[in-house]
N, C-alpha and C positions, 0 to 999 in steps of 0.2 A: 794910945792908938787902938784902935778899933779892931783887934782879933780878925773879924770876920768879912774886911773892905779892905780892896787894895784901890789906888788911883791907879788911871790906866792915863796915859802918856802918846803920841804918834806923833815921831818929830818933835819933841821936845816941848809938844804941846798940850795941856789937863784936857781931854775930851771928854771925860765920862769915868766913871766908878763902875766898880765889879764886887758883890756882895755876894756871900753864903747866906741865906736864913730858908730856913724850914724846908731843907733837905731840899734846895734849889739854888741853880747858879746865878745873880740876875746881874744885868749889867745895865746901864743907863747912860746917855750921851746925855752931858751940859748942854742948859741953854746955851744955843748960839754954837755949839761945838760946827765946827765946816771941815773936819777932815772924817775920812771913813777908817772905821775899827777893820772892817773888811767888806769887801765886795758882795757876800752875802751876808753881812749887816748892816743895812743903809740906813740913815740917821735919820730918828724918830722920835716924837714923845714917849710911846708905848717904851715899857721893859719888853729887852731879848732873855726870855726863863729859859733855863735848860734844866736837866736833871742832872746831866753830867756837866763839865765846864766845857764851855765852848769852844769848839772847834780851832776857832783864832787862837784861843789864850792856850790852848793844853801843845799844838803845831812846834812850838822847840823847846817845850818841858825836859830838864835833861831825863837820859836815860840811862840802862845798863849803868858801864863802871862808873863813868859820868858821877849820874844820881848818888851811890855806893859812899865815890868819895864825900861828897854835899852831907849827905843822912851821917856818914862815919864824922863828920866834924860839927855837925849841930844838932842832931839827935836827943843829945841828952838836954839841951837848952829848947827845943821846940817839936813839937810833933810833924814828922815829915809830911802832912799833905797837902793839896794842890794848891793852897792860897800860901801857907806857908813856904813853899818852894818858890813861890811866882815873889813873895816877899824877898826872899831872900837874895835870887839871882835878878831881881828885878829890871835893875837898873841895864843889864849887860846881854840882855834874851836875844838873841837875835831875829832881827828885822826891826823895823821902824817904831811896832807896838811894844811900849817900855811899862812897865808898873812901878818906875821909880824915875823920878828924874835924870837922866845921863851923867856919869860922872866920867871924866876922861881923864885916863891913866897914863902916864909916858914913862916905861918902862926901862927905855933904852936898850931896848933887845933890836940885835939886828937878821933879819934873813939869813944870811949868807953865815953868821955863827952856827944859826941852826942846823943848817942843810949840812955845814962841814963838820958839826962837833963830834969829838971821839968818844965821848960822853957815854957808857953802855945805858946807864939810867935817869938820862932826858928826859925822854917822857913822863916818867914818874916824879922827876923835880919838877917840869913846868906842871903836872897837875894838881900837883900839891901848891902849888905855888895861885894856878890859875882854876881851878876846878869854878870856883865860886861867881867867877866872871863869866862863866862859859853858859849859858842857856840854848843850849844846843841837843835837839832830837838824835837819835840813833843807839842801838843796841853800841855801836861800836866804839870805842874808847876815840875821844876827841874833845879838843879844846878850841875856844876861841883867844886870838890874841894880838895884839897890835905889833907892829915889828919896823924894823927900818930897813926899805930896799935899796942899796946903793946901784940901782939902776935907773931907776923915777927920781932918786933923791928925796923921799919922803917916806914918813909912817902910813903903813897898808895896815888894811886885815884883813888877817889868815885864820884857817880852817884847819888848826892840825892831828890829823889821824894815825894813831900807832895798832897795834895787832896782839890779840890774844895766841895762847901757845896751839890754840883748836884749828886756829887760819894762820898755819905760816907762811910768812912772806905777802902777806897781804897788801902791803902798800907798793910795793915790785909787780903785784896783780891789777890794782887801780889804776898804779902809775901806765904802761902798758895798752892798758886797755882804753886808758883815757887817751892813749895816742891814736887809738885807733877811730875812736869816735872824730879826733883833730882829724884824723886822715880823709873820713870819711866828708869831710867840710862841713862840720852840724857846728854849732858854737859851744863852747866851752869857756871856765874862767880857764884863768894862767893857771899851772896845778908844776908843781917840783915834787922832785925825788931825794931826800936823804943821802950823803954817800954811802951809807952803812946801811942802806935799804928799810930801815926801821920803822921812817914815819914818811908821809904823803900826807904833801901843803898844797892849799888849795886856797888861792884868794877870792874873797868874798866879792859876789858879783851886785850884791842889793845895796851897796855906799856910794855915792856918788863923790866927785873930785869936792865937793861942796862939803862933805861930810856929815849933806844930809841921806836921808834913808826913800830909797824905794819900797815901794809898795808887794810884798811877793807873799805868796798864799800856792800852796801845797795841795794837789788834786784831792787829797784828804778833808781839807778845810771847803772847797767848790763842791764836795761833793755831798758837805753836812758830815762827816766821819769824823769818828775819833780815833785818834793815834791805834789803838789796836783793830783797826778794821781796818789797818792799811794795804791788806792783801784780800779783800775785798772786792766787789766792782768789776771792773774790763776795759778794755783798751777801746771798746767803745762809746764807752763814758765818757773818758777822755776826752776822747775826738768832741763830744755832744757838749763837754765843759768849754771845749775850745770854743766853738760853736757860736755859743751863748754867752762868752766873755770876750773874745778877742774883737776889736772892730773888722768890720770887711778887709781895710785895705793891710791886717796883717792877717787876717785869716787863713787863706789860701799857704802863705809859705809857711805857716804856723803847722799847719796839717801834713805837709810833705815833710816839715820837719820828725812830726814825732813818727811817722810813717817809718823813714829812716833811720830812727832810734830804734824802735823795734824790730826793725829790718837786724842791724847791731847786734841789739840785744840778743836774734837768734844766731848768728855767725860766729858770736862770743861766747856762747851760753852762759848768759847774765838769769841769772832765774831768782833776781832780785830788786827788778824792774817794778815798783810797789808804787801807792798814790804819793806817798809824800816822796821820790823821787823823781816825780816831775813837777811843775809849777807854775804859777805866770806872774810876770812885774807888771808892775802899774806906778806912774806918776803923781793921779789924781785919784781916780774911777776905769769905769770900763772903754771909755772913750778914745782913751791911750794904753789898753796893758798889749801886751805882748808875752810871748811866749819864754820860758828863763833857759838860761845857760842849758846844756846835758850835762849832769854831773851824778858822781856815787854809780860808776859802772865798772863790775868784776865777772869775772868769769867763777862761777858760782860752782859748775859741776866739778872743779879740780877738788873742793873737799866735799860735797854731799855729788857723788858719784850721778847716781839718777835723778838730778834736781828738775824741776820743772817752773813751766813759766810764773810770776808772780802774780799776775791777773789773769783773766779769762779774755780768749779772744772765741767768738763763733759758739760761745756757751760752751767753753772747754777750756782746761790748763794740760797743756803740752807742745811741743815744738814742733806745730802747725806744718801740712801740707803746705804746698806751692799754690794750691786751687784757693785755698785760704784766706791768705795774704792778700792775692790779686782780686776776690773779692772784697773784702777788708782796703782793700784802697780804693776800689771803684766807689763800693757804696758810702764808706763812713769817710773817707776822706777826699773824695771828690777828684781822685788821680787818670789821667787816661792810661791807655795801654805802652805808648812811649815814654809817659811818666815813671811809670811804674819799673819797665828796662831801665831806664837811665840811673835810677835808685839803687835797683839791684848792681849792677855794673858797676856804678861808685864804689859801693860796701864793699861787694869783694874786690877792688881795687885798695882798698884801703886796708883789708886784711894782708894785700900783698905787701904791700910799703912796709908795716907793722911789721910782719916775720923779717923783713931783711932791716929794718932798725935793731932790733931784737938781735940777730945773727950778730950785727954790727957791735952791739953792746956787752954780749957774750965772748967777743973776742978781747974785750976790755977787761973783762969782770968773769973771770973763768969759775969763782966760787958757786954762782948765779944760773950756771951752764942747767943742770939738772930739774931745777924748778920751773924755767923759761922755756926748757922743751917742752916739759911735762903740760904746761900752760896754752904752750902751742898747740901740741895733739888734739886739745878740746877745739879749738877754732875749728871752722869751716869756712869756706869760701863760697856756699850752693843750699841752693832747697830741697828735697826728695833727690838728691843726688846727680842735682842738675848741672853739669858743668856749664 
């Protein structure tokens, strides 16, 4: 086998090869290939050369512990870089773009074992177990895994997230705050909480009942970035990625949506709002993507005290005036003035719902009390102190 080529896969199907040589990334689509590698690689004769690897392929390279465990268990058998990793996790990357033919595993794990087990080191079996299946982006410790829901009656996948000792209680903070964004009416996947608070499950929203794969690409990859430039950019790139990928007739809700996120993101102070946590699905092409789930939102300042926004809004990172915002919806996102009220009024409606869920769940779970105030106090419900 060829060192230096992996085949490249979308849907189960050979579209093209991805070569190393002479200090260049190149990838090439098969004659006749008729599916897209990604929306900013549309299928051509010519080679896509990069210097670094491509945007698409490097989008759910694992990371942090992730990678750790991967490099800790084949290290000594191959040198960890990016063609080697992509070889390795190939088959299991998530989304649709596979470098290995799909292999499907029935594991017999069920949901509802996970979420109850008394287990203190779960996470560290199933990563050990699943590390190498998991092709999955983020700093943060996370696996992918197929499970049985005895509420659908079928094998799902899940996104499972546990917590280092630096963020405790982190999935108690996801979980939370992802109710908050449900409260807000934005869309979200299904997401669970551990009983023992430990890990935050999140079902995969780019698998279809078909078990084939959607199309999803990370404002990272729309925007030509690579993985570490994902705090980069601005929230009105965003908007201009929207723009210029979404069709008209999802356009418009696509824009009040992320409007609203960011809305969120300030009431939460999430100040981890980065390009690859936002995204858009796609079917085909551009004719049908739309805009993906809100997903991977925490309230950030509980451990870096004076955290600040992820991107740039108005040629700035910090937690924007009210003048701000209202501009930033008129111009980039095309909102009127009662749009813009109705938005705000949601949000902090949905902060309110949040605190008395929260209160409600504190009266269940008294160990939790401490953390979930502490959590609270960052919230706001207002801009420049505007009730």
């Amino acid at each position: 086998m060829n060192e230096n080529k992996v085949n490249v896969y979308v849907n189960k199907k050979h579209i093209g090869n991805l070569a190393f040589e002479d200090e260049k990334y190149i990838f090439n689509y098969l004659l006749g290939a008729s599916e897209l590698v990604s929306l900013t690689m549309p299928i051509r004769t010519a080679s896509w050369n990069n210097k670094k690897l491509h945007p698409i392929f490097q989008m759910n390279l694992p990371e942090g512990a992730l990678k750790e465990v991967i490099k800790n268990h084949f290290s000594k058998i191959k040198k960890m870089d990016d063609m080697n990793l992509l070889r390795l996790v190939g088959a299991y990357v998530l989304g649709r773009v596979k470098f290995k033919e799909i292999i499907e595993n029935e594991d017999n794990l069920a949901l509802e074992n996970i979420l109850t087990s008394s287990k203190q080191n779960l996470f560290s079996e199933l990563m050990d177990k699943f590390a190498i299946r998991s092709g999955i982006s983020g700093v943060q410790p996370k696996l992918l895994l197929k499970a049985h829901n005895k509420t659908t009656m079928k094998f799902e996948h899940y996104i499972i997230k546990s917590w280092e000792k630096e963020y405790p209680n982190l999935a108690l903070n996801e979980f939370f705050c992802m109710r908050a964004i449900a409260n807000a009416k934005l869309l979200t996947p299904k997401f669970y909480l551990s009983d023992d608070f430990s890990m935050f499950i999140m079902k995969r929203f780019d698998i279809k009942a078909d078990n084939s794969y959607l199309g999803f690409e990370d404002m990272c990859v729309l925007t030509a970035r690579n993985t570490e430039d994902k705090y980069d950019g601005s929230y009105e790139e965003i908007t201009r990625v929207i723009k210029d990928n979404i069709p008209a007739q999802n356009r418009k809700k696509s824009l009040k949506i992320i409007f609203k996120a960011i809305i969120m993101n300030h009431f939460l102070k999430n100040g981890d709002g980065h390009l690859k946590n936002y995204g858009i699905l796609y079917e085909n092409d551009y004719s049908d993507s739309f805009l993906a789930p809100i997903y991977d939102v925490i309230t950030t300042t509980i451990y870096i005290k004076n955290d600040i926004p992820a991107l740039k809004l108005a040629d700035d990172k910090l937690w924007w005036k009210e003048k701000t915002y209202k501009t930033f919806a008129k111009q980039s996102c095309g909102l009127s003035n009662k749009e813009y009220e109705e938005i705000l009024l949601e949000c902090k409606e949905a902060i309110r719902i949040t605190k008395n869920e929260i209160k409600d769940f504190i009266g269940n779970h008294i160990q939790a009390k401490s953390f979930l105030n502490d959590l609270m106090s960052k919230w706001q419900d207002c801009i420049d102190g505007k009730k």
